[in-house]
Steps between C-alpha positions, in 0.01 A plus 500: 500500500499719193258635354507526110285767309321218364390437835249806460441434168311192631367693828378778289352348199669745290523493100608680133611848536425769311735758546403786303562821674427301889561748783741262655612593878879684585609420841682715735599410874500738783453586905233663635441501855207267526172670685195264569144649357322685732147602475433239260198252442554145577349253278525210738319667740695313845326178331834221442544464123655224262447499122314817481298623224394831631366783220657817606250839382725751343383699176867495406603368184822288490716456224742173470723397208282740253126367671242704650335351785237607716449264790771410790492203732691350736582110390698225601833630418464830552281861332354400177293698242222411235235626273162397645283628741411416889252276399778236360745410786618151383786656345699222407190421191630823391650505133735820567621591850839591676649440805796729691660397795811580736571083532395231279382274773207440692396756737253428806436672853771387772165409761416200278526196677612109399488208555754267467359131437827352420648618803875591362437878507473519157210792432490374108402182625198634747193707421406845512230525835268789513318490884210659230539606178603895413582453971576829636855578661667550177897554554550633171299810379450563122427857358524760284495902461532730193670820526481797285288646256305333184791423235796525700382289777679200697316196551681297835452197621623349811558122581601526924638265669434234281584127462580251268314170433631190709786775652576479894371788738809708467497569154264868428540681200374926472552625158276697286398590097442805399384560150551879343185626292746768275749298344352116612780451708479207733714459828605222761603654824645256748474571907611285798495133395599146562549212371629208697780302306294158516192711368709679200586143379153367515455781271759436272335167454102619457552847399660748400651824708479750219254841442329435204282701273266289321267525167306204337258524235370149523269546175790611297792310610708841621674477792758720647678550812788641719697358743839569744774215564831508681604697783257732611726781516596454141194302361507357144145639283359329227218649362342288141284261434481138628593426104844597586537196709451319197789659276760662750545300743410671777568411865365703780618402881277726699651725758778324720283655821236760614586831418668722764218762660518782321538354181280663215434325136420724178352380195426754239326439165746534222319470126756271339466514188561161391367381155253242493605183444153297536400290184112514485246261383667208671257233591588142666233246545376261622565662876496296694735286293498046536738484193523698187504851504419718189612874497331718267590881390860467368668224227824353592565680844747374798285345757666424825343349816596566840412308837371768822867502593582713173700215417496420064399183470489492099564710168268454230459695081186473504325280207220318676397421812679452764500148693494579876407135601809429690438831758382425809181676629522841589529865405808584158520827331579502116709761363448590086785751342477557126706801355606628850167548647326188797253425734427278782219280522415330854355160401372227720649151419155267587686154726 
């Protein structure tokens, strides 16, 4: 099934850009023979995991798409960072966070049991069984270990024998993330893997197989990310904003399989340089929306509204509001240009 960039422009919430001088990421493939970490602290402790959210103590600081952050976890999808202390661990309430990880899919320790209620095999269909919850006899260990000295140390991070949500017992996954204190580099390095050819399409229809490097600001509406598609050995990268969805047509497949072992991903942060293109003062109310909306800020603009597909639905010149009545329920994002400068508004259309 494919798998659209405006597919993670719904998954990831993501909104206006503003590109002014962004460190966006270069990519670079290579092979490395691939070494599991030894003498390195597990942060699953042998206890079976699924959905962690698991604060990691480092005093590193971490640098993504131009952001300083000084707190990593381990989430759902894979190592994630934020600004707040140990205290706060419901990190999805969190207005600015990021997320890295070596497959955009849901992760979970191969000793988790189901149970299948339907009884046609189907894992999606069963439930997740813990014999206790956080059971010892965990399959898949999770840890990390930082080499080197302060400012040109290696943070690495180690996802071993791993499964995938609703996958069969054969499938196990070992790769790793390494993130480079001098220079911010970040790195997906792939070991010995697999993923069953039933499994890969259940994948293709729930997720997506792609590394992705991940920034939302949820208070400012900045999103950004980078992603691989195509054949692992000579992956497509698109690095932007989920914005670009919304005027170039992106589409992004995800990788056609697992990378080989061996395989190592580079992103480095390149400053652009782009001008900024954001028009300011925008305001569109009321949010959420039953029928007319007014936007304030800018006199005779282009206003166009798109569905969560990044499909355009309509073009308006702006001259009062808008009537909306006809939308069904749900989530639209308005786009205003005037004099070749937009932004995106998420609004929610009331049923």
């Amino acid at each position: 099934m494919k798998k659209t960039f405006a597919f993670l422009l719904v998954l990831l919430s993501g909104l206006a850009l503003t590109a002014q001088n962004i460190p966006y990421y270069s990519f670079q493939k290579s092979t490395e023979p691939y070494q599991a970490l030894d003498n390195s602290v597990s942060v699953n402790n042998g206890l079976q995991w699924d959905d962690p959210n698991i604060l990691i103590p480092t005093d590193m600081e971490f640098v993504v798409f131009g952001q300083t952050f000084n707190t990593l976890y381990l989430g759902v999808m894979g190592a994630g960072f934020s600004n707040v202390d140990e205290e706060n661990e419901d990190i999805e309430d969190l207005p600015f966070y990021v997320t890295l990880t070596p497959f955009f899919t849901d992760l979970m320790d191969r000793c988790l049991e189901y149970e299948d209620f339907k009884g046609d095999g189907d894992k999606r269909d069963g439930l997740k069984r813990f014999r206790q919850e956080g059971d010892t006899g965990s399959c898949s260990n999770l840890s990390y270990r930082i080499d080197g000295t302060p400012g040109s140390r290696i943070f690495k991070f180690e996802w071993q024998n791993a499964s995938i949500y609703d996958a069969v017992d054969s499938n196990y996954l070992n790769m790793q993330m390494w993130y480079y204190e001098n220079g911010h580099v970040i790195e997906f390095r792939y070991g010995p893997s697999y993923i069953s050819g039933n499994d890969y399409g259940m994948l293709m229809t729930y997720d997506i197989l792609t590394p992705v490097i991940h920034m939302e600001n949820l208070a400012t509406e900045v999103s950004y990310m980078a992603i691989l598609s195509g054949d692992p050995d000579n992956p497509t990268h698109f690095c932007g904003s989920t914005l670009d969805s919304l005027t170039d047509d992106i589409e992004m497949d995800g990788l056609s399989r697992q990378p080989y072992p061996n395989t190592v991903y580079r992103f480095e942060p390149v400053v652009t340089g782009v001008p900024s293109h954001e028009l300011l003062g925008v305001t569109v109310s009321p949010n959420p929306v039953s029928d007319q909306l007014c936007i304030s800020g800018t006199d005779h603009a282009t206003v166009e509204i798109f569905n969560v597909a990044g499909q355009l639905l309509s073009t308006h010149t702006y001259s009062g509001p808008i009537d909306m009545s006809s939308l069904s329920g749900g989530i639209y994002f308005v786009k205003v240009s005037q004099d070749g400068r937009y932004t995106v508004k998420k609004v929610m259309k009331c049923k």
